[in-house]
C-alpha positions as CSV (number, residue, x, y, z in Angstrom):
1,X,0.0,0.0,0.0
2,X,1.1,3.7,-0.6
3,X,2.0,5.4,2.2
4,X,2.8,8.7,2.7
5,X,4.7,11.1,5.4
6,X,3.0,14.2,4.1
7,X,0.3,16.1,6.0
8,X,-1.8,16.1,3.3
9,X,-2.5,12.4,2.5
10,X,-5.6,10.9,1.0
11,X,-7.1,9.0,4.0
12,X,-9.2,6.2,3.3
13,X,-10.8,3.6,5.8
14,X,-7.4,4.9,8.2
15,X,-5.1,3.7,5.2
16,X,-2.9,6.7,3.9
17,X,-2.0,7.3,0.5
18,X,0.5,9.6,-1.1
19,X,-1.7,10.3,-4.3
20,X,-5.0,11.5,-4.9
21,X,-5.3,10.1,-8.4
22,X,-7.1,6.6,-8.7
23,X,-6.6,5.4,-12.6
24,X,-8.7,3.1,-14.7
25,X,-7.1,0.2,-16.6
26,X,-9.3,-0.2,-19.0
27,X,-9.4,0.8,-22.9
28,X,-5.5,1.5,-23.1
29,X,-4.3,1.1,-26.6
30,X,-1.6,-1.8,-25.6
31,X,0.2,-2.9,-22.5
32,X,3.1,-0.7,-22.9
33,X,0.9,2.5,-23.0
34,X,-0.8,1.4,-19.7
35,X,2.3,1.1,-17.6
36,X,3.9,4.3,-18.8
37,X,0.6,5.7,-17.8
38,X,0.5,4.4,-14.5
39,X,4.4,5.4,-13.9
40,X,3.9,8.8,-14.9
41,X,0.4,9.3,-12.9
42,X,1.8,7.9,-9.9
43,X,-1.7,7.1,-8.9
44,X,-2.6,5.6,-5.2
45,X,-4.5,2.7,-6.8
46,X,-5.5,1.2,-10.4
47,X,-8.9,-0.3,-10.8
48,X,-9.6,-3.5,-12.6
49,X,-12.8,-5.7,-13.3
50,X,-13.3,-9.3,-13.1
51,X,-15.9,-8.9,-15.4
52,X,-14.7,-7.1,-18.2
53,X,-12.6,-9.0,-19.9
54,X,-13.1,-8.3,-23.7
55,X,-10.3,-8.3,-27.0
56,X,-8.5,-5.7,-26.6
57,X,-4.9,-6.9,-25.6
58,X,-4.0,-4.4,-22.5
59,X,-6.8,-5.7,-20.5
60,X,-7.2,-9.4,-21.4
61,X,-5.5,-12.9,-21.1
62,X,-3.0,-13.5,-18.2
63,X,-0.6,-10.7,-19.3
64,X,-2.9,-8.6,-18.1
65,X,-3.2,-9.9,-14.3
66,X,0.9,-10.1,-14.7
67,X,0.9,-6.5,-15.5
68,X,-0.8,-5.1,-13.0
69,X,1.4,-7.0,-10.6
70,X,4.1,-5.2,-11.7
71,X,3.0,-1.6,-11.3
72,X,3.6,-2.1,-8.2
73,X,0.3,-0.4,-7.0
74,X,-2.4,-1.2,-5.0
75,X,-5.5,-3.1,-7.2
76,X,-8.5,-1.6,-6.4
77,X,-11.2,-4.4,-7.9
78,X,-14.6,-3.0,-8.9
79,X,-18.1,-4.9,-10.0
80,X,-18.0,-3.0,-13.4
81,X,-21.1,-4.9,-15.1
82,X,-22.8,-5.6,-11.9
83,X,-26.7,-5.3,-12.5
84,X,-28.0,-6.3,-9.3
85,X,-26.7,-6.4,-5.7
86,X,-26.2,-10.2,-5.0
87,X,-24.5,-10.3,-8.6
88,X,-22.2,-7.6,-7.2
89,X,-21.9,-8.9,-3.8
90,X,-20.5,-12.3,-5.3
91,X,-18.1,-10.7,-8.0
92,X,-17.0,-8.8,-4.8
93,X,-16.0,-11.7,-2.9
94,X,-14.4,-13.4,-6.2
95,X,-12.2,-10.5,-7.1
96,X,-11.3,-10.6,-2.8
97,X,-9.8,-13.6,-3.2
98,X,-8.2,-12.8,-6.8
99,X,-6.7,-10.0,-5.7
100,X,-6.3,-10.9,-2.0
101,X,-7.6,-7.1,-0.9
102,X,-10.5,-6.2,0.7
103,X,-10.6,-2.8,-0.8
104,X,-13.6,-2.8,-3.9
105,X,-15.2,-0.4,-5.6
106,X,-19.1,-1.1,-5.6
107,X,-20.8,-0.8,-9.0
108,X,-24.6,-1.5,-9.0
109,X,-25.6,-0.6,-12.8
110,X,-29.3,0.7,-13.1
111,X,-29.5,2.0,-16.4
112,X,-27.4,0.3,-19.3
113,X,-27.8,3.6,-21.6
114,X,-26.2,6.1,-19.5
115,X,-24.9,3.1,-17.0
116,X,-26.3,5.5,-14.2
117,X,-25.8,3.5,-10.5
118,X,-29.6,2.0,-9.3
119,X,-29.6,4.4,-6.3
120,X,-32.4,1.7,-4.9
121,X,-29.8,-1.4,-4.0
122,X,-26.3,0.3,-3.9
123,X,-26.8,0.9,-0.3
124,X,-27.9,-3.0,0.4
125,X,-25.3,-4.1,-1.6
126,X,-22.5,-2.0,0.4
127,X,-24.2,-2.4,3.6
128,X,-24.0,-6.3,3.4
129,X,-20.3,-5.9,2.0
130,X,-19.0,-3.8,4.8
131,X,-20.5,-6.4,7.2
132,X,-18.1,-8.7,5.3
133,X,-15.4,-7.2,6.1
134,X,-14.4,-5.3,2.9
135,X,-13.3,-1.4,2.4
136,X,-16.3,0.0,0.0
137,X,-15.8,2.8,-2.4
138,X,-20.0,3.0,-3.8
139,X,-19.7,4.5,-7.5
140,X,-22.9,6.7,-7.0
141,X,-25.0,9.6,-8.3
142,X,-24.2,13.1,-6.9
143,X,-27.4,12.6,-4.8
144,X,-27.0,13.9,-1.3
145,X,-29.4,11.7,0.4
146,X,-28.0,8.9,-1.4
147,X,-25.1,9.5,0.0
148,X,-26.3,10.2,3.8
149,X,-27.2,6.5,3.3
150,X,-24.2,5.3,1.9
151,X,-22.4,6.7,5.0
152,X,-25.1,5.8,7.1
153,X,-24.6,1.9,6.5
154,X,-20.6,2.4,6.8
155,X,-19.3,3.7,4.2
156,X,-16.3,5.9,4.7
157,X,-15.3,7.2,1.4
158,X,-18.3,7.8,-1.6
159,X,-17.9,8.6,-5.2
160,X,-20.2,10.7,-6.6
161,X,-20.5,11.1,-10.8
162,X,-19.4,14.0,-12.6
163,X,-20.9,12.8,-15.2
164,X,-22.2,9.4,-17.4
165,X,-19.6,7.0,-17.4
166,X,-17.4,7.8,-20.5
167,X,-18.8,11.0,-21.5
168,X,-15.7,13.2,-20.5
169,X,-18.6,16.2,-20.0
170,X,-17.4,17.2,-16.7
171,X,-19.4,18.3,-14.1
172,X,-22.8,18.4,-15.3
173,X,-24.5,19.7,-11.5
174,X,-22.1,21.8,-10.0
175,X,-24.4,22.9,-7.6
176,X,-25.7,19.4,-6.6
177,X,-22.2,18.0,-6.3
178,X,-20.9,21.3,-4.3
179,X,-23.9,21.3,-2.1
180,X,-22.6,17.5,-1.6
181,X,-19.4,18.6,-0.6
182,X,-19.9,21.0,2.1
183,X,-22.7,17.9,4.0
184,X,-20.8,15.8,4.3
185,X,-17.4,14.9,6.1
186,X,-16.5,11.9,4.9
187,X,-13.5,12.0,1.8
188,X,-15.2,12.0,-1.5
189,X,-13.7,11.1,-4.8
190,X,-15.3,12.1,-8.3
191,X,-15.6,9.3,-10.6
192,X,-16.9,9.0,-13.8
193,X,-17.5,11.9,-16.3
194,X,-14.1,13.9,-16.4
195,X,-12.9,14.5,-19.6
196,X,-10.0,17.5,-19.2
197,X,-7.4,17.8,-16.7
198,X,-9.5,21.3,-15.8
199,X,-12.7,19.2,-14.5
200,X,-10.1,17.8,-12.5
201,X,-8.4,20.7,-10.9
202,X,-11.9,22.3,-10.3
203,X,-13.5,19.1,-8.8
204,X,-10.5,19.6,-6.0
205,X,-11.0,23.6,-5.8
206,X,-14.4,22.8,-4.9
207,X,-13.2,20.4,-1.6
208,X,-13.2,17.0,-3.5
209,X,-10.4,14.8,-1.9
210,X,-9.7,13.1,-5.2
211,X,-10.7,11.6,-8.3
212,X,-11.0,8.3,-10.4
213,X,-10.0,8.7,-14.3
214,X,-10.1,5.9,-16.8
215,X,-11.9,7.0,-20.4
216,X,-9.9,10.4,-20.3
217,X,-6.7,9.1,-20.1
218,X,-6.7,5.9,-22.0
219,X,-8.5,7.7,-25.1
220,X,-6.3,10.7,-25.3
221,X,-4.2,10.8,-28.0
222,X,-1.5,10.5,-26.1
223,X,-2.5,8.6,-22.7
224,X,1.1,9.0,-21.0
225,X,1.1,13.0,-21.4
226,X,-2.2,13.4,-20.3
227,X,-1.9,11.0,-17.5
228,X,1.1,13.3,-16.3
229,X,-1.5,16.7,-17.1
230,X,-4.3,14.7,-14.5
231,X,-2.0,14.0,-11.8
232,X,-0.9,17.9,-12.0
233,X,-3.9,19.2,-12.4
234,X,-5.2,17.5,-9.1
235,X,-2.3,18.8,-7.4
236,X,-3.3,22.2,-8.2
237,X,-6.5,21.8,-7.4
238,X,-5.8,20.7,-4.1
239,X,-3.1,23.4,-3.7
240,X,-5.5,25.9,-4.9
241,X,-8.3,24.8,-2.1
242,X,-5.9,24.9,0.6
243,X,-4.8,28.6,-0.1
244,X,-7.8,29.7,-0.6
245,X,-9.5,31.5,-3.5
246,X,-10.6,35.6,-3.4
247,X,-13.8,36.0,-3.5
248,X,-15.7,37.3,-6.8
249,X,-16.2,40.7,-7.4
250,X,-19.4,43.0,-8.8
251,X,-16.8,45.7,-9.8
252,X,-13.5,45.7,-11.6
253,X,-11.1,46.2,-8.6
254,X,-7.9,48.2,-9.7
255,X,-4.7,45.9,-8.9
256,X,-2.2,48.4,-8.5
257,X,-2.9,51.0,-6.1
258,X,-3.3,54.8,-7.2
259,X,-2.3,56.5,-3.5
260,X,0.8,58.4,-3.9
261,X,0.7,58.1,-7.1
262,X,2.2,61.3,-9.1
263,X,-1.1,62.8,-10.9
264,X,0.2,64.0,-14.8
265,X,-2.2,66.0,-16.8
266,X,-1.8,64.8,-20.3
267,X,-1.1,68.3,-21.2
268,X,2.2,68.6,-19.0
269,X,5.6,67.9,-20.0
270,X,7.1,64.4,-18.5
């Protein structure tokens, strides 16, 4: 596990981690591409499905499993594909032994069009996986209530949307996700949606603790670069947060000031 000796570490479930970048293995264009990605990101975990297992050669066959063992950073398993609780429940337990971690991220899929989480069994589904012992990270909507009940049942980190899976929109309800932010206490990572290192950095300036990539980096045209252009961008967004923005102004507001000044008519010599 990444630790870290900083002040400002991502704490998760009392578990400290020197990066608040999780990054997506999926959709890479080869093997090669993914690990540079991951060296230059640095990230505090990679994600990785037990279900989605398809033809594209950086996330198939037992390369792939290999791979990710030699990043040298912490899996986080997730129930991508997961259409009901028990079905995610089970895959849960599966990837726990796989991976030998009891760190998941909780996918309950309600809507295959815009792959929205069903906000009706997430919480059953985490609730029964906390009491199994496992560190759950719910992929959910920006829903405050939603989320109230995801911490009520245990939960200790949530991760709201930015937006639909994929979409690389960014934040599509600022106001619902900053109202989220100043509720609740717990850290809260945005996952899903971001599609420019900016949606990043502001996601941070508005209190977030972290975010999840996948999509945005792997589809880039170059994946390595803009892996590097996330993992600054939530740096400055955190750095930004912590000293504090001015606040908006009605009125220009001159930077310079004019007292003392020398006063010069524009018809007097210089």
């Amino acid at each position: 596990m990444n630790t870290s000796s900083t002040d400002d570490a991502l704490v998760m479930y009392g578990q400290s981690f020197s990066s608040r970048l999780l990054l997506g293995t999926a959709r890479y264009p080869s093997p090669t591409v993914l690990q540079a990605a991951v060296q230059r990101a640095k990230p505090a975990m990679v994600t990785a499905s037990l279900r989605r297992q398809g033809s594209n050669p950086a996330e198939s066959g037992h390369g792939f499993w290999d791979l990710l063992r030699s990043l040298n950073v912490p899996v986080l398993p997730n129930t991508a594909g997961c259409h009901s609780a028990q079905e995610a429940i089970t895959t849960a337990h599966m990837a726990r032994e796989v991976f030998n971690t009891p760190w998941i991220k909780l996918e309950v899929i309600g809507d295959d069009y815009t792959l929205q989480p069903d906000t009706l069994n997430l919480v059953a589904a985490a609730e029964k996986l906390i009491r199994d012992g496992f560190y759950v990270l719910p992929y959910c909507t920006e829903d405050l209530v939603l989320c109230q009940r995801l911490v009520d049942v245990g939960c200790q980190v949530v991760m709201p949307w930015a937006a639909p899976i994929g979409t690389g929109r960014g934040p599509v309800n600022p106001y619902a996700l900053q109202v989220l932010r100043e509720r609740l206490s717990v850290p809260m990572l945005v996952d899903a949606g971001l599609g420019l290192p900016s949606h990043a950095c502001q996601v941070m300036e508005w209190g977030f603790d972290g975010v999840l990539l996948n999509t945005a980096v792997a589809l880039a045209q170059d994946p390595v670069a803009m892996a590097g252009a996330f993992a600054d961008a939530v740096h400055a967004g955190r750095s930004a947060r912590h000293a504090g923005a001015m606040q908006p102004q009605h009125a220009a507001q001159p930077s310079t000031p004019v007292l003392g000044t020398p006063f010069w008519h524009h018809d007097q010599p210089a």
